[in-house]
N, C-alpha and C positions, 0 to 999 in steps of 0.2 A: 722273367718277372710276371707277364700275364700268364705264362702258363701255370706256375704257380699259385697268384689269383684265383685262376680258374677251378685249380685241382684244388684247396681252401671252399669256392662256393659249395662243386658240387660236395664234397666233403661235410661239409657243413647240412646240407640238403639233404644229405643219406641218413648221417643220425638223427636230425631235427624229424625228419617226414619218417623214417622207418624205424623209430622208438616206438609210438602206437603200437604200428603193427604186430611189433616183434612180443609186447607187451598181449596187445589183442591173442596173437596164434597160441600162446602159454597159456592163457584162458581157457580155449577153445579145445587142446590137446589136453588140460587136466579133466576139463568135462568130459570130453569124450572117452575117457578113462576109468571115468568111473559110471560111465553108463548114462550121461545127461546130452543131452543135443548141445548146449551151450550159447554162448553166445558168439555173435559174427565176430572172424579175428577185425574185423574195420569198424568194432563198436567205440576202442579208444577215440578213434575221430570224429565220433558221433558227440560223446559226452565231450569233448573240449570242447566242439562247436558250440553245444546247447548251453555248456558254462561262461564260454566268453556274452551270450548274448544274455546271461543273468545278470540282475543286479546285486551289487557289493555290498556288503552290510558290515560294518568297520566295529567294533567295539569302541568305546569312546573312552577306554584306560589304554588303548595303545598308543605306540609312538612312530616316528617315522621307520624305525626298523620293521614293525609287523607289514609296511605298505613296500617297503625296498625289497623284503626276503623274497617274494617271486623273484623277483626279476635277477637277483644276487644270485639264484640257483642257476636260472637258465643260463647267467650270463657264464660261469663257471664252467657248467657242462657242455656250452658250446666250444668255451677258450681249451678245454682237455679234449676236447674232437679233433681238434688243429694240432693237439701234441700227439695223439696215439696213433700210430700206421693202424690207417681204415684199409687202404685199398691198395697204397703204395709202401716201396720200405722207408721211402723217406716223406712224413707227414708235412705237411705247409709251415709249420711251426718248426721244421729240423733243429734249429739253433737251438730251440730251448725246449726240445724233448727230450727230458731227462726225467728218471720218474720222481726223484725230489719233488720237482714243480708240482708232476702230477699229483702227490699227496695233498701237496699244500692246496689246492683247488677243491680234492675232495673234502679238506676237512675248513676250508671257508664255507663251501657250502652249509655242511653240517654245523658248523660253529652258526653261521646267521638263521638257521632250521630251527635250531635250539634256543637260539634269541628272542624268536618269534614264538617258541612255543608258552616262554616264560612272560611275553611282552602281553598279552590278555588277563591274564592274572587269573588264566583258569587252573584249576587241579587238578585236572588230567592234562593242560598242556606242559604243567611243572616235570608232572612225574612220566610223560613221556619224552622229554628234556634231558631229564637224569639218566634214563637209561641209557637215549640215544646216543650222551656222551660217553656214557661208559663203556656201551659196543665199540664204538671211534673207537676210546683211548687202547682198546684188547685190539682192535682189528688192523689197524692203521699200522703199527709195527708189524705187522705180519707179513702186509704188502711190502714193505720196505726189505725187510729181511730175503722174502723170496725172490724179490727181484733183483737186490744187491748178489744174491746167488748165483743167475742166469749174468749177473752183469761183469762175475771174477769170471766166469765162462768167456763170454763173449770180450773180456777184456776193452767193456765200456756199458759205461752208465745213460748215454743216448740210446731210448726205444727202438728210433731207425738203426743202428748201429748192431742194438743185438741181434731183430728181427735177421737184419740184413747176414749175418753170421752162421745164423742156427739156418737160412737157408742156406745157405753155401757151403756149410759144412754139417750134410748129415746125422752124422756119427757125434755131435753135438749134444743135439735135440733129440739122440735116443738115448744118451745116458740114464741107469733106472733114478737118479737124484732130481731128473726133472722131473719126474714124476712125482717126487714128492713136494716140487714148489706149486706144481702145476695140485694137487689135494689142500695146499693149504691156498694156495688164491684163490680157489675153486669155495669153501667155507667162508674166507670172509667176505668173494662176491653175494653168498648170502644171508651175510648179516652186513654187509652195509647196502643194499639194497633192498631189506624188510623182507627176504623170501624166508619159506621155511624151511628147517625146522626151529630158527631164529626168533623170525614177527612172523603177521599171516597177516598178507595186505587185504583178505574178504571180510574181515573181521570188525567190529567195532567193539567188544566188550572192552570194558577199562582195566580189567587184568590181568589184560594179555597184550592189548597195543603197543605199540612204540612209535612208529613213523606216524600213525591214521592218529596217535594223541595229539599231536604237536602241530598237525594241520586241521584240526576240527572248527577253530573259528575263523577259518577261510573259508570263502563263499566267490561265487563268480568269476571273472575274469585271476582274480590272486588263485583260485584254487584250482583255474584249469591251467596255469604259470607252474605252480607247483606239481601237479600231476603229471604234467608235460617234462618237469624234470626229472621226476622221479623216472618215467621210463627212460629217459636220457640216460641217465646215471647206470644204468640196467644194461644200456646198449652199448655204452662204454667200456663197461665191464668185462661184459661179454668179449666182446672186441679185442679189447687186453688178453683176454684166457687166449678165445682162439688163434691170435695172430704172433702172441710170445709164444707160444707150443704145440704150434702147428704152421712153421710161419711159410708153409709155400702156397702159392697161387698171387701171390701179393707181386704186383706191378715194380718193376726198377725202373722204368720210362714214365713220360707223363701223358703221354697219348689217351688218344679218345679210346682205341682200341687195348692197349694194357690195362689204362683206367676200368675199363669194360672186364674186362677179364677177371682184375683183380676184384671187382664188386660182386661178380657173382662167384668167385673163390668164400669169398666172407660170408654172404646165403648162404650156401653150402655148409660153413663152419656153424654160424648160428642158429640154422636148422638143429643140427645135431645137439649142439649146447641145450639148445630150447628144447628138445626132446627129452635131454638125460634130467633137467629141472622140471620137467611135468613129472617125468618119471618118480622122480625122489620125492616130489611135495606131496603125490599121493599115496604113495608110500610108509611115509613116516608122519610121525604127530609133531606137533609144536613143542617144543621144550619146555620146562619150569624156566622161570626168570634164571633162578638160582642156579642151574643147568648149563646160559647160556656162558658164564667165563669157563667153566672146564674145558666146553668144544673151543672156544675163540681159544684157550690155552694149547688145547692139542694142535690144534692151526698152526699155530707159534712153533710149537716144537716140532712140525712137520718141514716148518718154514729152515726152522736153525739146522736142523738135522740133512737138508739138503744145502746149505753153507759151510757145513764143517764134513761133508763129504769130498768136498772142490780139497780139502788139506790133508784127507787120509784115503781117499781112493785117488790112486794115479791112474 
């Protein structure tokens, strides 16, 4: 039980504390990519710091939902940190990591996102609302599909359980079908985390945003709540990629030393991720709106087409 506990805090402390960062080095690796110094990867901890010590400035058409939505995010993204194997195969949360749960957390978040953007009764946080639901509604099955795929695999729908599988049985995890759940979670981790060629979080033009619409009448402490989740959600993601399809270096003990071992397994993994996503976002341009369901559709069918290889390739 307290070991447990324990492997929960730090747990909890790795994605809370090393969202920024992971958020900051992406920064830092697109600039320096295209030729700009950039900024420090330890800038996100700077700007939280200077927002929490801002004051709030509330709209006076909102209601308790526009003041609960911070906290409804972070709370969210902490409670799927406890389900998702960060470090070990079996998360703190084991009983109830299943990726079911996990959806539904992502998409309470985005549901009270979206609450809040319509809760101001601005026009750009309406029409960054509409969209953000309509990415969910394309994205969210996608997740489901491809990891119900790796889950007829693994012969369970508990995270720890597949993780735990694909390492022990290599010849698993190199089927060519993971590869295509691993292209299409890989697409919607960029469109439900605003990266591109989906949104483009440096942006604020009003007809291109999506996420930066729906948080514009946050200020201070709610906006660095929000910011702080949004890289959360990123780190999570991440996390999900590299640990379902790539799942060795991850601890089966609780120890200080597997713990250890397994955390700088996931560096290693999330370096790389964070690399291939600098790579891509400077790359390629942002999509038309109208652009973004054909890719979230291909996702989908990259998603089905590795589920219905589990019943036609033996």
């Amino acid at each position: 039980m307290i070991a447990t506990l324990a492997l929960a805090v730090v747990q909890i402390a790795i994605v809370a504390f090393g969202a920024p960062l992971l958020v900051g080095t992406l920064r830092t690796l697109k600039a320096r990519l295209v030729g700009r110094q950039g900024p420090s990867p330890w800038q996100p901890y700077a700007d939280v710091r200077k927002l929490l010590a801002k004051e709030v400035v509330v709209s006076t058409t909102t209601s308790w939902v526009f003041r609960a939505t911070p906290y409804a995010l972070v709370a969210t993204l902490l409670t799927a940190a406890l389900i998702v194997p960060v470090m070990t195969v079996r998360p703190p949360l084991a009983f109830a990591g299943n990726i079911i749960l996990l959806v539904y957390l992502f998409m309470l978040g985005t549901f009270f996102l979206a609450l809040a953007g319509l809760d101001a009764g601005s026009a750009f946080g309406g029409m960054g609302s509409s969209r953000e639901v309509a990415v969910a509604a394309l994205a969210e099955p996608t997740v489901v599909v491809a990891v119900f795929a790796l889950a007829l695999r693994a012969e369970s729908i508990d995270l720890g359980r597949i993780v735990e599988r694909f390492a022990g049985e290599p010849w698993l995890a190199a089927n060519p079908a993971h590869l295509l759940a691993f292209a299409a979670l890989f697409i919607v981790m960029l469109a439900e985390t605003g990266r591109l060629p989906v949104d483009n979080p440096a942006t604020h033009l009003e007809l291109t945003m999506i996420h930066e619409a729906m948080v514009l009448e946050y200020s201070g402490r709610y906006l660095a709540l929000v910011e702080w989740a949004s890289a959360m959600k990123l780190f999570v993601f991440m996390t999900l990629l590299a640990n379902l399809f790539v799942p060795w270096g991850l601890a089966e003990a609780t120890g200080p030393i597997p713990v250890l071992s397994g955390a700088l397994a996931l560096a290693a993994k999330l370096a790389v991720l964070t690399a291939a996503v600098a790579l891509l976002e400077t790359a390629v341009a942002k999509l038309r709106l109208f652009r973004v369901p054909e890719l979230l559709a291909g996702s989908f069918a990259l998603a089905f087409l590795s589920l219905m290889a589990i019943f036609v390739v033996r």
